[in-house]
Every structure is written in structure tokens, then in C-alpha cells.
C-alpha positions as CSV (number, residue, x, y, z in Angstrom):
1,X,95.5,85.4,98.1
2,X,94.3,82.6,96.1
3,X,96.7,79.9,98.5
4,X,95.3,81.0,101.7
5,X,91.6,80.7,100.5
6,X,92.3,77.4,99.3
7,X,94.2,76.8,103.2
8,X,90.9,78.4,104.4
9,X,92.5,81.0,106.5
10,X,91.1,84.3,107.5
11,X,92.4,87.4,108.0
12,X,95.2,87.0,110.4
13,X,93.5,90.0,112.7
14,X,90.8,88.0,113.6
15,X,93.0,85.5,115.1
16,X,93.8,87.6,117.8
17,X,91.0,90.1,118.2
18,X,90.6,89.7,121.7
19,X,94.1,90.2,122.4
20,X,97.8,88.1,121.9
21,X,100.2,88.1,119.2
22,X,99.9,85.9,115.8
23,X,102.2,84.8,112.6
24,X,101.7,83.8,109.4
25,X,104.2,82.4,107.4
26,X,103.4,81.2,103.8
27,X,106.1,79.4,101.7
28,X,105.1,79.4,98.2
29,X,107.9,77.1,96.3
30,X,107.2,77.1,92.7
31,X,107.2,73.2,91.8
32,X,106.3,72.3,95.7
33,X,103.2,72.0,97.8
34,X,102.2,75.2,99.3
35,X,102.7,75.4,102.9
36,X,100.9,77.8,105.6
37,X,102.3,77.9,109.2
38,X,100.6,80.1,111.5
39,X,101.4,80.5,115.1
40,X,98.9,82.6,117.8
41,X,99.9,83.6,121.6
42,X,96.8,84.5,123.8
43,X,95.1,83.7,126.7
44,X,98.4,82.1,127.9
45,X,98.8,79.7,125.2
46,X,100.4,79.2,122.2
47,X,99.3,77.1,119.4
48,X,101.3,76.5,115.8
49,X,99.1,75.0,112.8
50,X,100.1,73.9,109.7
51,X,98.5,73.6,106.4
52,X,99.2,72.2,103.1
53,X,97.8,72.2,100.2
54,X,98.6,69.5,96.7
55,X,98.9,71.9,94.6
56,X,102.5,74.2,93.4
57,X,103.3,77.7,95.1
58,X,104.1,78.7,91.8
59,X,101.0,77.9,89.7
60,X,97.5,76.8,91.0
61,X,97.3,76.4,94.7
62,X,95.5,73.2,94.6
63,X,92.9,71.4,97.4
64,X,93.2,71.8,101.2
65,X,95.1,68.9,102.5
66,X,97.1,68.4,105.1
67,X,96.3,70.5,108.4
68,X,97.8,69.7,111.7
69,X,97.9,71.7,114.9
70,X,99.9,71.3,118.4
71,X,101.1,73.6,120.8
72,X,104.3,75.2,121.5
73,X,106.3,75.6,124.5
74,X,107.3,79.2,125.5
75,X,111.1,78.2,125.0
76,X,109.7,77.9,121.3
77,X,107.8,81.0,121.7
78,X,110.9,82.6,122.2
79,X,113.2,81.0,120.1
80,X,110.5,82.5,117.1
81,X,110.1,86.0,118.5
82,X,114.2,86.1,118.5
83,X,113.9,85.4,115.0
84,X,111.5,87.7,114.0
85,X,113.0,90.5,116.0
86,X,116.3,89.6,114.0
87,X,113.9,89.6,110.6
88,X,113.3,93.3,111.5
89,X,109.3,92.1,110.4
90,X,108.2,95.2,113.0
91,X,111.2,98.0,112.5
92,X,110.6,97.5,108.6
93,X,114.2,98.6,107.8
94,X,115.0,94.7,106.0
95,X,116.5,94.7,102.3
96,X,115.1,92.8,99.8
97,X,117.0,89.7,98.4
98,X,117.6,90.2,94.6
99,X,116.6,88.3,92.1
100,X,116.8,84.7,91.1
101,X,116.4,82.6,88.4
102,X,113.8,80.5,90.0
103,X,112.3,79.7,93.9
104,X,109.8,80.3,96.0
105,X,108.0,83.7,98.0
106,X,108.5,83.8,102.0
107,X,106.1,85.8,103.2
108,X,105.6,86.4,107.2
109,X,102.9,88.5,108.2
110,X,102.2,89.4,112.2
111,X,99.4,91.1,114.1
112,X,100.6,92.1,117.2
113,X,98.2,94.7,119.2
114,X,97.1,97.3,116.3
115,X,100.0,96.8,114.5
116,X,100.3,94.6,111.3
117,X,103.4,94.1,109.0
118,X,104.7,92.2,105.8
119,X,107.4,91.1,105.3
120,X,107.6,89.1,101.6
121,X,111.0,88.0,100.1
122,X,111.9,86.0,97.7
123,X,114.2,82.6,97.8
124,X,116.5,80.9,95.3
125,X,116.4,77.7,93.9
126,X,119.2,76.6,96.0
127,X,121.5,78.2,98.3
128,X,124.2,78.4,95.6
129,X,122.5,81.0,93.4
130,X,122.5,83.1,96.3
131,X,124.7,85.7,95.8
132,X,125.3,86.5,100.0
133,X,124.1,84.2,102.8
134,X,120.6,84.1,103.2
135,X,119.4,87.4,104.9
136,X,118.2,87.5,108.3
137,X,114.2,87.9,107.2
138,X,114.1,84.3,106.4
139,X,114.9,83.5,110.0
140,X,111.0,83.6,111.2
141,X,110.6,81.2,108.3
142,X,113.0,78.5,109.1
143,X,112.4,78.3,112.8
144,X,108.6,77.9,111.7
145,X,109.3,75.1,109.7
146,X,111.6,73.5,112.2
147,X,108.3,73.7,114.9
148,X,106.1,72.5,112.9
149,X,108.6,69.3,112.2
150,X,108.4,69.3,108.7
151,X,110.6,67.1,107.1
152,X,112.2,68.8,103.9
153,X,114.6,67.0,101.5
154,X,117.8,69.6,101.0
155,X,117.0,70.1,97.3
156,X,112.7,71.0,98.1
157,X,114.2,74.0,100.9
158,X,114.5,77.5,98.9
């Protein structure tokens, strides 16, 4: 995709080639700075990083700017993997979330062994246009956001 070029990521495979488990979550709001947290296990460590760029998820993804990087404790490891087993990212039996007038694309993508799933869904403007509570596949999302200790104003999370 055109935001994780401009993130300079790779293929999410190659991140664990020689063994471990990795995550990628992208959060593409449309009038908000794309952001790209990716989280890899291996070799008996586990290290989050987090890009942004300055441009908006739902037009041009702009210039490579922020990038940070830090490493996570295995009670965070956990706390992630119990939301992504929640998300159902590996059984593949989620449903998708409707339509809204206007938000942002969460899309988590994991390698894990041979295996390598998708999960992409999309998010309302605000939690009121949602017509249920928010479905269990944006769990990896928000706990990714919470570790990488981004500070989002109420009315820029959708």
C-alpha cells in the first residue's frame, strides 16, 4: 500500500523469517495522520514500533515522520495476544462492521509460523454512529495504541 511505503515497511514476513510472531496494525483515519504500529516476538524479545506519517489516512499518505521503537514486557505481550485471539484475526470467522458515513480502515495483519491473516474493518467517525458496540476485531487495535502510548484526543479515535 501506498501508507506503508511511505512508513518504509516491508513485507511483514520478513520480520520474522527466522522464526517468532509479528503484528501490524495500520490506522488509516481519513482527516488524521496515518499511523503504523507493528509489534515482533523472537529470539525472546519483543519490540513494538511506531510510525507516523503527516499526511491523512484518507487521501495522500504524506512523508515519513515520526518513528519510535521500545520494547514490551511479556505481560503486554499477553495482554495483545488476548486481544487478538478475541479479534478472531487467526479463526477468520469475525463479521464485518457496516457502513458509516465517514472514519478510518483498521487493518491488523499477523505472521505467525506459515500462517498470515487480515483482518481490515472499518471505523465510524465517532462511537455514536455505531449502530452496536464496537466489535471485538478492533481490540488488537486499541491495545496497540495504548502500548505504544499515544495520546489521542476523544474526537481523533474512530
Amino acid at each position: 500500500s501506498a501508507h506503508l511505503d511511505a512508513m518504509e515497511e516491508r513485507a511483514l514476513r520478513e520480520a520474522v523469517s527466522t522464526g517468532g510472531e509479528a503484528y501490524r496494525f495500520l490506522w488509516l483515519r481519513t482527516f488524521h495522520r496515518p499511523v503504523m504500529i507493528r509489534v515482533v516476538a523472537r529470539n525472546g524479545q519483543i519490540v513494538l514500533e511506531t510510525k507516523e506519517t503527516d499526511g491523512h489516512g484518507g487521501y495522500a499518505p504524506g512523508a515519513l515522520g515520526r518513528t519510535e521503537r521500545r520494547h514490551l514486557s511479556t505481560e503486554d505481550w499477553n495482554s495483545f495476544l488476548h486481544a487478538v485471539q478475541q479479534s478472531e484475526l487467526w479463526s477468520g470467522q469475525w463479521e464485518g462492521t457496516g457502513q458509516c458515513t465517514d472514519g478510518s480502515t483498521w487493518i491488523l495483519e499477523g505472521v505467525r509460523g506459515t500462517e498470515h491473516r487480515i483482518l481490515d474493518v472499518q471505523g465510524c467517525w465517532t462511537n455514536t454512529e455505531l449502530t452496536q458496540p464496537r466489535p471485538a476485531a478492533f481490540l488488537p487495535g486499541e491495545v496497540l495504541i495504548k502500548l505504544a502510548r499515544l495520546r489521542i484526543p476523544a474526537d481523533a479515535f474512530y
